[in-house]
C-alpha positions as CSV (number, residue, x, y, z in Angstrom):
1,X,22.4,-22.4,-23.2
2,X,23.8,-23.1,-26.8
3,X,22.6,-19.5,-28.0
4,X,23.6,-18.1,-25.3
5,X,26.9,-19.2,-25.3
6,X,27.6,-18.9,-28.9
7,X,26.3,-14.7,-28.3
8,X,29.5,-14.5,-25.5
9,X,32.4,-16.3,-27.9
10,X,31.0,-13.7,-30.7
11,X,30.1,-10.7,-28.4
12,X,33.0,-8.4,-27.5
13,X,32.6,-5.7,-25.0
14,X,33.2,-2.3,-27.1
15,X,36.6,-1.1,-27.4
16,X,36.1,2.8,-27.0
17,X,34.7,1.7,-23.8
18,X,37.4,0.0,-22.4
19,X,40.2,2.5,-23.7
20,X,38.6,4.9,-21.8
21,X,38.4,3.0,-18.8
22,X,42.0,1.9,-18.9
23,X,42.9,5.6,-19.3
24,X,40.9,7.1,-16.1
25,X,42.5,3.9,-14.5
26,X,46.3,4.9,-15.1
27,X,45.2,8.5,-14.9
28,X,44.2,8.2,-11.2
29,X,47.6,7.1,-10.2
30,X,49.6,9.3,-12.2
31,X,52.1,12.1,-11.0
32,X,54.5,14.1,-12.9
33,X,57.3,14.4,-11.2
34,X,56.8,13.6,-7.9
35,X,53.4,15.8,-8.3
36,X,50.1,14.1,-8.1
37,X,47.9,15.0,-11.2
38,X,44.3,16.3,-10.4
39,X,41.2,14.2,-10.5
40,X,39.2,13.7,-13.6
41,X,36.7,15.3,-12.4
42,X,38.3,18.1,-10.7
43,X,36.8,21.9,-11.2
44,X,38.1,23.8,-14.5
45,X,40.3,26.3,-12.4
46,X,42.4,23.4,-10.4
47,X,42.9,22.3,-13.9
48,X,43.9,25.4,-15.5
49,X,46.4,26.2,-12.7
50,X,47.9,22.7,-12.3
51,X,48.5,22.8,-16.2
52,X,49.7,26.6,-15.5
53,X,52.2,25.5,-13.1
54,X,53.9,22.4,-15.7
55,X,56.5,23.3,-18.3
56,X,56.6,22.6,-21.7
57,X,58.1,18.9,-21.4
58,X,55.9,18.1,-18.6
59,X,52.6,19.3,-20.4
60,X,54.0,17.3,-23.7
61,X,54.7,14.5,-21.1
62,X,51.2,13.7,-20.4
63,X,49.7,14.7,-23.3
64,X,51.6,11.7,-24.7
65,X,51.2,9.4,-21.8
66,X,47.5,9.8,-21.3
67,X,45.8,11.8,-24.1
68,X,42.2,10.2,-23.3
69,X,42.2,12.1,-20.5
70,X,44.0,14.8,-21.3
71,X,41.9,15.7,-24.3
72,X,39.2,15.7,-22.8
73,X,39.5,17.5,-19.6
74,X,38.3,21.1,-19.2
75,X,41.1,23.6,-17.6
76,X,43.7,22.0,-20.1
77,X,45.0,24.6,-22.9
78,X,43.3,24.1,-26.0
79,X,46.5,23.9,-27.9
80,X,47.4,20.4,-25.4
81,X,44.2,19.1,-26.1
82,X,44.1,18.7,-29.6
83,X,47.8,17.5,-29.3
84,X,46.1,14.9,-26.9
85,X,43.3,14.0,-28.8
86,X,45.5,13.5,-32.1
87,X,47.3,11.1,-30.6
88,X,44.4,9.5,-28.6
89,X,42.7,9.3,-31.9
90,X,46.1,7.5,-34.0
91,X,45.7,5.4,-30.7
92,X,42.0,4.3,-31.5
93,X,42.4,4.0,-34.9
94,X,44.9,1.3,-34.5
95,X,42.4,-0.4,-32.4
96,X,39.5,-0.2,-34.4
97,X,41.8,-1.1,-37.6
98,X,42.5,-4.8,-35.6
99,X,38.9,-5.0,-34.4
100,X,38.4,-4.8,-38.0
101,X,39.9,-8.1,-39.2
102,X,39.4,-9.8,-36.1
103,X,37.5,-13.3,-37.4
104,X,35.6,-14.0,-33.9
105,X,33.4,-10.6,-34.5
106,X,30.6,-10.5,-36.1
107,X,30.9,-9.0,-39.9
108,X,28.4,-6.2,-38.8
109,X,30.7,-5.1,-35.9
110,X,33.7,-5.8,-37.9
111,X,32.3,-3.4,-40.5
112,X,31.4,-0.7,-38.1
113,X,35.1,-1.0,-36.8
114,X,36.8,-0.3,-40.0
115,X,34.4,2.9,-40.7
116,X,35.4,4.1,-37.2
117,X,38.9,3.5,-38.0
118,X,38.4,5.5,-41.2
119,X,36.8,8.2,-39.3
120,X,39.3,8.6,-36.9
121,X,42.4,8.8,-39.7
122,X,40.2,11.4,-41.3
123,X,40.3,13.0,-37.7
124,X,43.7,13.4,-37.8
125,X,44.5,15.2,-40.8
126,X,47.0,18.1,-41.1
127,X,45.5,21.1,-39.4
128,X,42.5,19.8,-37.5
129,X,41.6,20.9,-33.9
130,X,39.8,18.0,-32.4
131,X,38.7,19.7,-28.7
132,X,37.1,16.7,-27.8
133,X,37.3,12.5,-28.6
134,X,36.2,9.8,-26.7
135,X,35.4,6.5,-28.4
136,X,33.3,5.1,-26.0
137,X,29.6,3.5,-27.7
138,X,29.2,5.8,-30.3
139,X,31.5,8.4,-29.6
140,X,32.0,11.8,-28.7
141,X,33.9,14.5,-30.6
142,X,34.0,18.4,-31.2
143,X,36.4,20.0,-33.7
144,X,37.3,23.9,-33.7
145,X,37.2,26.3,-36.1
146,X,39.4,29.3,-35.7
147,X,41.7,30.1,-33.1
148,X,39.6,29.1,-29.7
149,X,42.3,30.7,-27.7
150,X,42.4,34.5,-29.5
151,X,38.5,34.7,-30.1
152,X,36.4,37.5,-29.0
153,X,33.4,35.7,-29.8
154,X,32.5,31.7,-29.7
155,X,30.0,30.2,-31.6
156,X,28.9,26.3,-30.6
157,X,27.1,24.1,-33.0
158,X,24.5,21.9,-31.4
159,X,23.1,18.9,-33.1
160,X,20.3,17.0,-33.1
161,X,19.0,13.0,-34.0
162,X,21.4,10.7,-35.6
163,X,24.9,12.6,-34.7
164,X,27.7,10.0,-33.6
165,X,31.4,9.7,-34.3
166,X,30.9,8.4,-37.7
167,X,27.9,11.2,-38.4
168,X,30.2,13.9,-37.5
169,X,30.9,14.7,-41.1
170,X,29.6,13.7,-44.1
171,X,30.9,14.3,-48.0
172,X,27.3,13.7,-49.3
173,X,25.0,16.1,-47.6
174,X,27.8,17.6,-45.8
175,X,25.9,20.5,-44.5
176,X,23.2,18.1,-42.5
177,X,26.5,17.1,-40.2
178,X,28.1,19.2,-37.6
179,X,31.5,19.6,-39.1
180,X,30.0,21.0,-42.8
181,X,27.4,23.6,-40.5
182,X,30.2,24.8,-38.6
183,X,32.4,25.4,-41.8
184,X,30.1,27.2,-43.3
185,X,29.1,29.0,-40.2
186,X,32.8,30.2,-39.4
187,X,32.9,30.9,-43.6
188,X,30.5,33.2,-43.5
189,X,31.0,34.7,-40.0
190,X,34.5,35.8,-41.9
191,X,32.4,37.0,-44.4
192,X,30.8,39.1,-42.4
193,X,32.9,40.8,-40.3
194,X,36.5,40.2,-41.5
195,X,38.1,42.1,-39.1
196,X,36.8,39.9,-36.1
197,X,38.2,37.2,-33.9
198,X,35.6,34.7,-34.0
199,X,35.9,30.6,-33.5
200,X,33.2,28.1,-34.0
201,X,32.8,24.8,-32.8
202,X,31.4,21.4,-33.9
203,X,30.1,20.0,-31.1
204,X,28.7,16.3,-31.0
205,X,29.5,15.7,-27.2
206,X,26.4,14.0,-26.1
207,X,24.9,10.7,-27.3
208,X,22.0,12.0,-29.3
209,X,19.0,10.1,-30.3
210,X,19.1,7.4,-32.8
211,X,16.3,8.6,-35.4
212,X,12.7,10.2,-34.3
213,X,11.5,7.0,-31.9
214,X,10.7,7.7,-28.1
215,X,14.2,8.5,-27.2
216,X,13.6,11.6,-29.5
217,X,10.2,12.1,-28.3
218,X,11.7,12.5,-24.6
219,X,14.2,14.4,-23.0
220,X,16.0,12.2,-21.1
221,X,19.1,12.0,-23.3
222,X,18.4,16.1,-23.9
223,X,19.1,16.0,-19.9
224,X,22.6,14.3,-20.1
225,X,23.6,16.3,-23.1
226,X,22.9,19.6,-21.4
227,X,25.1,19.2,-18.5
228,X,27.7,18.3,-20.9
229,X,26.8,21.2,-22.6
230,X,26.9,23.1,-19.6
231,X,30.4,22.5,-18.2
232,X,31.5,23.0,-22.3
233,X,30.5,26.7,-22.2
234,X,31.9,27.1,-18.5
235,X,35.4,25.8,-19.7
236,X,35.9,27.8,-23.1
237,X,39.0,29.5,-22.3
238,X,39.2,33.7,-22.4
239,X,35.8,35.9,-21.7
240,X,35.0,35.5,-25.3
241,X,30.6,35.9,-25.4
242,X,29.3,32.7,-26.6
243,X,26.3,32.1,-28.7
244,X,24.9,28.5,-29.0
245,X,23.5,27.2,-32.8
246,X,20.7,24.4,-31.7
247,X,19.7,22.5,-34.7
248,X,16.3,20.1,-34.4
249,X,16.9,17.7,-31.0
250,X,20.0,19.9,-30.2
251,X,17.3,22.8,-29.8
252,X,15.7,20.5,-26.7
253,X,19.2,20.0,-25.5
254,X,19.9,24.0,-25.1
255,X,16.6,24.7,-23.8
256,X,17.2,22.2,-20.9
257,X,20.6,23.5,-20.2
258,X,19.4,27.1,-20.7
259,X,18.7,28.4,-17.0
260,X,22.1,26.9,-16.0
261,X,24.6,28.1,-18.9
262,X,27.1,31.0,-17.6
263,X,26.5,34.5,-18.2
264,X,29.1,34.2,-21.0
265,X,26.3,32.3,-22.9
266,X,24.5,36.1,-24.6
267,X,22.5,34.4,-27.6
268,X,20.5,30.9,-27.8
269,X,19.3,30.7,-31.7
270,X,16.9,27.7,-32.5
271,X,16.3,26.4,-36.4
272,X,13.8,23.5,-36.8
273,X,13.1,23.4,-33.2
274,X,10.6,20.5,-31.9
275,X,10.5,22.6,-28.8
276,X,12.6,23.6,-25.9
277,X,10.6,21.7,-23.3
278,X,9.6,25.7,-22.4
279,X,6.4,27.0,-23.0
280,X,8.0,30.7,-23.5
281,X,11.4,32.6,-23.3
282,X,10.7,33.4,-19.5
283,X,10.3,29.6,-18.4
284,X,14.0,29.2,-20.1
285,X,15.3,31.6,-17.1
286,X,18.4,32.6,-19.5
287,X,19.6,36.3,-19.5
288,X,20.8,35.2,-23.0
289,X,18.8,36.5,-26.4
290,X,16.7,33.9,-27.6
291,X,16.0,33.1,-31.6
292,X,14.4,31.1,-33.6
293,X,13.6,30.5,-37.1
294,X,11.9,27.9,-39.3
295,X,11.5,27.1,-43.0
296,X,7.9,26.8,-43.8
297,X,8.7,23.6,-45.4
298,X,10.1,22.0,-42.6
299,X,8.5,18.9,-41.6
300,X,9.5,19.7,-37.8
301,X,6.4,22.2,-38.0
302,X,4.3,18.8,-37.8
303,X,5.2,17.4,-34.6
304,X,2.9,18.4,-31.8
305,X,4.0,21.3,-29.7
306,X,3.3,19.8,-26.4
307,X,4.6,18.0,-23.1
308,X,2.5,15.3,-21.7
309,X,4.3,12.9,-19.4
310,X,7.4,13.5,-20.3
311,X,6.7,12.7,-24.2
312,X,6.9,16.3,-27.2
313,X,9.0,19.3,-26.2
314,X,6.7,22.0,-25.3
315,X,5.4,25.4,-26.8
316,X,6.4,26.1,-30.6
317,X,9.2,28.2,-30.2
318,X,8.6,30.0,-33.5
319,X,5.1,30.8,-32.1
320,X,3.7,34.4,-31.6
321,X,3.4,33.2,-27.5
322,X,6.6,31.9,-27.3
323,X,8.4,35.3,-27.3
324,X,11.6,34.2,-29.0
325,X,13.2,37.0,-31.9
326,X,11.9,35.4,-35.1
327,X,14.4,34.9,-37.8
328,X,14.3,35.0,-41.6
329,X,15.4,31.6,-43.0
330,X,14.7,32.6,-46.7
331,X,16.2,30.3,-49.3
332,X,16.9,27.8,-47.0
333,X,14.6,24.0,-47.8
334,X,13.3,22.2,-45.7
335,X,14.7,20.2,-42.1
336,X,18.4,20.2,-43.0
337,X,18.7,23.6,-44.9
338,X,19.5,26.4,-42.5
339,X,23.2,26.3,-42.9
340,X,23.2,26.5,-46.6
341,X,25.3,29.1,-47.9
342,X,22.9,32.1,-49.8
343,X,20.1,31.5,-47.3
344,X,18.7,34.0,-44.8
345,X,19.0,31.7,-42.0
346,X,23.4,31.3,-42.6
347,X,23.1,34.8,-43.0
348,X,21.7,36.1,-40.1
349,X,23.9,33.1,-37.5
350,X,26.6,34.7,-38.9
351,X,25.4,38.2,-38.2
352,X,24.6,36.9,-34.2
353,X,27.8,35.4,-34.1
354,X,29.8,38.5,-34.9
355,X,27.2,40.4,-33.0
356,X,26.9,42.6,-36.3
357,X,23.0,42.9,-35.0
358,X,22.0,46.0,-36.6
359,X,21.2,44.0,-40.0
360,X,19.6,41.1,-39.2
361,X,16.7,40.1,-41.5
362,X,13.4,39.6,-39.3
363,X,10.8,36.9,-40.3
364,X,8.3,39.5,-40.2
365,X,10.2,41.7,-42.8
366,X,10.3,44.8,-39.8
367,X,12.8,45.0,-37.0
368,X,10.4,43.3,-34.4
369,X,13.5,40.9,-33.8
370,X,16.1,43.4,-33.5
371,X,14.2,45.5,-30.7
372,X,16.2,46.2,-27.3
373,X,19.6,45.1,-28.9
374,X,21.6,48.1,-28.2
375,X,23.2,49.4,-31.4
376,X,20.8,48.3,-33.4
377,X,17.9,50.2,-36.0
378,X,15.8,48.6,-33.6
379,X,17.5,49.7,-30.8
């Protein structure tokens, strides 16, 4: 009873959790001027024409009033939701920022309080376009790069293991997070092809896997990430194509949402893939181009390609049987490597992402992976 009681006085429920809670509480009895606001939940085209119908003040209005929600819900103009999610993240920052002197937490929690709180100030620096923020457990956030709106082409980061709120960037190692790969992705997409409209996004909306235990070796939270993933693509403003980046765990995440993503969706590119819970392209059910590429020094290349009671991922999708377009990663080292700048692999996402096909570098040094892309040598 003692322990027990001492865990409750020290134990306090986690404050992301309850912001959110509090917001989708005032949210589902709001109105805007005599006008009832639309569910949470309600499909992206109620959204979009709701928010269509407001004026400027009345947008700004709950932007300001409930910018949890508003952030964070599909339909809403990208331009509202990172005005939302600014002020929802200056909203948890003050939070975290108390949580972190509070005396009756622990000094672990009160630690991990003041680096969210340092996250989230970083968050709202001059410029950012945070698409997506909610603090709840370990958070969820996506950052754009690029104007989202304008874009004839969308490219979506997808990580894997060991991506949180606090893992969304890093200034050691910065190319193993999700904001350095999609920097350098939208970098050299400009590089590229200078003359087109392209955006890329971070993306750490699902709770990933804490390091490469069972929850890694399964794809149960692969399951809940790709419906997130899902209704992601099917809200991106415009008719802009899409093509999804799936990095390691994020690779099993696209391959479980592939057979569901919207036609909008034209290119699924895998690097240091553990397997896409597919045992070929055709079991994915996707009319989108699939690639995949691998450094022959990634460790990934260890794990056993199989499925057996719900534990591995499936067939090697850099394998011969597979049927994916194999990808030159030259230059890039190891698990974390593929976004460096110089390397085959950053070369060649930036190529799909501008659609700029026609000189992609093949693993197998031909145009084997360029074949049936119309406009292409291979063509």
């Amino acid at each position: 009873m003692l322990a027990t009681t001492g865990w409750t006085a020290v134990h306090r429920p986690d404050a992301g959790t309850s912001l959110r809670a509090a917001a989708l509480a005032a949210w589902s009895t709001a109105r805007i001027d005599g006008r009832s606001v639309p569910p949470a939940d309600a499909p992206v085209r109620a959204v979009a024409r709701f928010f269509a119908d407001l004026d400027a003040s009345q947008r700004a209005r709950l932007a300001e009033g409930y910018p949890l929600v508003v952030g964070n819900l599909d339909g809403v103009p990208a331009p509202l939701r990172y005005r939302a999610n600014l002020r929802a993240l200056e909203q948890a920052e003050q939070v975290e920022e108390a949580r972190s002197r509070d005396v009756s937490l622990t000094p672990a929690d009160r630690t991990t309080a003041g680096r969210r709180a340092h996250r989230f100030a970083a968050l709202t620096e001059p410029g950012r376009q945070i698409l997506t923020f909610d603090p709840t457990g370990s958070g969820r956030v996506a950052e754009v790069f690029g104007d989202l709106e304008r874009a004839g082409r969308i490219s979506v980061i997808v990580p894997g293991v060991d991506t949180d709120v606090l893992t969304f960037e890093r200034t050691q190692r910065r190319l193993t997070a999700p904001v350095g790969m999609a920097q350098s992705l939208y970098e050299a997409q400009r590089a590229a092809a200078p003359g087109s409209r392209t955006a890329v996004i971070a993306w750490a909306g699902y709770t990933a896997p804490t390091g490469v235990g069972m929850d890694a070796a399964t794809g149960r939270m692969a399951v809940d990430g790709s419906v997130r993933l899902e209704a992601l693509a099917a809200a991106l403003p415009g008719d802009a194509s899409v093509a999804l980046f799936c990095h390691s765990y994020g690779s099993v995440v696209c391959g479980v949402a592939a057979h569901a993503l919207p036609d909008r969706v034209t290119d699924l590119v895998v690097a240091g893939s553990p397997g896409m819970r597919a045992e070929s392209v055709a079991d994915l059910h996707t009319s989108a181009r699939v690639w995949a590429t691998r450094d022959s020094g990634d460790w990934i290349a260890d794990v056993p390609h199989l499925e057996v009671g719900g534990v591995g991922h499936g067939a090697d999708p850099v394998s011969p049987e597979f049927g994916a377009r194999l990808l030159s990663s030259a230059g890039a080292k190891l698990h974390t490597g593929y976004f460096e700048p110089g390397t085959g692999s950053l070369d060649n996402f930036a190529k799909i992402g501008t659609g700029t096909f026609g000189s992609i570098m093949c693993a197998t040094g031909d145009d084997a992976c360029r074949r049936g892309i119309s406009g292409t040598d291979g063509d």
